[in-house]
C-alpha positions in Angstrom: 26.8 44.4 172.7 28.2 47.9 172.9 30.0 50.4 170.5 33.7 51.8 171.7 31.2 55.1 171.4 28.6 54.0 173.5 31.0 52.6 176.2 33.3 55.9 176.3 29.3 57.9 176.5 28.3 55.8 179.1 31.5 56.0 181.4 32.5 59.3 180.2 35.9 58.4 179.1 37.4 59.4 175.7 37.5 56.6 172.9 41.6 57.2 173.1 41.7 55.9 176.6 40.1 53.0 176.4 42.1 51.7 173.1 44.6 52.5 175.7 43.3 50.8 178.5 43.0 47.7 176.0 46.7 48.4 174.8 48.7 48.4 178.3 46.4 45.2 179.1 43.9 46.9 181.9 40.6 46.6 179.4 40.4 42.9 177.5 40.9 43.3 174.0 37.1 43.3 172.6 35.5 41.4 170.0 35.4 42.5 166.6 32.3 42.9 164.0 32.4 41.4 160.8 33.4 45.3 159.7 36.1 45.2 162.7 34.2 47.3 165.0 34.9 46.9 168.7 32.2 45.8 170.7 31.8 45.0 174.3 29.6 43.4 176.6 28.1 45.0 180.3 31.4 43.1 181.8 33.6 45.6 179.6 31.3 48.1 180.4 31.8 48.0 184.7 35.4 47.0 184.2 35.8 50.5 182.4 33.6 52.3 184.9 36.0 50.4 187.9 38.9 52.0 186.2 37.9 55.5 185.5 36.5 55.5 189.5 40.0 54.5 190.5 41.4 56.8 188.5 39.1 59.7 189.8 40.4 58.5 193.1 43.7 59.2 192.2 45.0 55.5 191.7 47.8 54.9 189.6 47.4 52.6 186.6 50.1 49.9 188.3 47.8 50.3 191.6 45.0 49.7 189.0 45.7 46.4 187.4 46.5 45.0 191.0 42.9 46.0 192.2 41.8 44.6 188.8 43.6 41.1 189.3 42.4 41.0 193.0 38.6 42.0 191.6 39.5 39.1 188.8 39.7 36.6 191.9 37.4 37.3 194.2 38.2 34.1 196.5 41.5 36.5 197.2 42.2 37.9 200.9 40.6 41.8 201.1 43.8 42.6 202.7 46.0 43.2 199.5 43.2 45.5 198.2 43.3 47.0 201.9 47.0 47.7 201.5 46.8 49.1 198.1 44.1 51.5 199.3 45.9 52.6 202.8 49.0 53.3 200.2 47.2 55.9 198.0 45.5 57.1 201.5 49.1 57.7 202.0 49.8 59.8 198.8 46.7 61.5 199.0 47.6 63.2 203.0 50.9 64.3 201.5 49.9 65.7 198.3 47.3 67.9 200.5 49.9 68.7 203.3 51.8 69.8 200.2 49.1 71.9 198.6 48.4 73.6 202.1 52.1 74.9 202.1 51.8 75.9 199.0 48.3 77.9 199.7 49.9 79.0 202.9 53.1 80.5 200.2 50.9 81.6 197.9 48.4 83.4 200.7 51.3 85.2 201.8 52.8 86.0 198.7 49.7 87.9 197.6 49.1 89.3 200.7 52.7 90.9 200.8 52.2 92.4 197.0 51.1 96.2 197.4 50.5 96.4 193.9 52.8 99.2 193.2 55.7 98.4 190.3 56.4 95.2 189.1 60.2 96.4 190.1 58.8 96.4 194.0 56.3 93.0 193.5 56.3 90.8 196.2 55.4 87.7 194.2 58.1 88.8 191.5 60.6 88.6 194.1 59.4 85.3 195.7 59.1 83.3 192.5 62.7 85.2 191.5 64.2 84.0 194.5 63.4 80.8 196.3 65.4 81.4 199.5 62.4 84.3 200.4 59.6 81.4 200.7 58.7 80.7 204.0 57.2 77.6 203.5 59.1 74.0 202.5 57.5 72.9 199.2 60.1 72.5 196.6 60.3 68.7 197.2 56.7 68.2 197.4 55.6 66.1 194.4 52.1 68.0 193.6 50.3 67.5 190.4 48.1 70.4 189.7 47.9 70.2 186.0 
């Protein structure tokens, strides 16, 4: 049996997440010690590691716990796991096209700067005024933080 500790070390995800994981229903509630302690078994353990893989991939939690359910019955068609893949494929080509207007925007925008006054900056003026970009990305829904 496993530790909350030992399962965040071995999956690299913070002891926070996975009480969280366990409290939005995509991680089982564990079993307890006789002190209370979480512990987990190796199906906890590559349950976990399916999540935070996903998660690297960019799939949302909802997208998540539908991969989860489909994993959970394995008799299941592939093709609703196809479909839920091809949809974040989806996300993923627009959320690049989107980040290659906004390189393009920034590119220029540096490029443009002759690094005299802040009174004659290029990239003061561009973030000032939205009409000088020459690149459509304010309704592009890019997560960069």
């Amino acid at each position: 049996m496993l530790t909350i500790g030992t399962l965040s070390k071995k999956t690299g995800t913070k002891v926070q997440t996975i009480r969280y994981y366990e409290q939005i229903g995509v991680m089982n509630e564990p079993g307890r010690s006789a002190g209370g302690q979480r512990r987990y078994f190796e199906k906890d353990l590559d349950r976990l590691a399916f999540i935070r893989h996903s998660r690297q991939l960019g799939f949302s939690l909802e997208s998540i716990r539908e991969l989860l359910d489909l994993s959970d019955n394995p008799s299941r068609s592939c093709a609703d796991a196809d479909v839920i893949a091809r949809r974040q494929l989806t996300q993923v080509e627009r959320r690049i096209k989107g980040l290659q207007a906004l390189k393009k925007e920034l590119k220029r925008m540096v490029t443009e700067c002759e690094g005299n006054s802040v009174a004659e900056c290029k990239i003061i003026e561009v973030l000032r005024d939205h009409s000088e970009c020459l690149t459509e990305h304010q309704n592009i829904d890019v997560e960069l933080a």
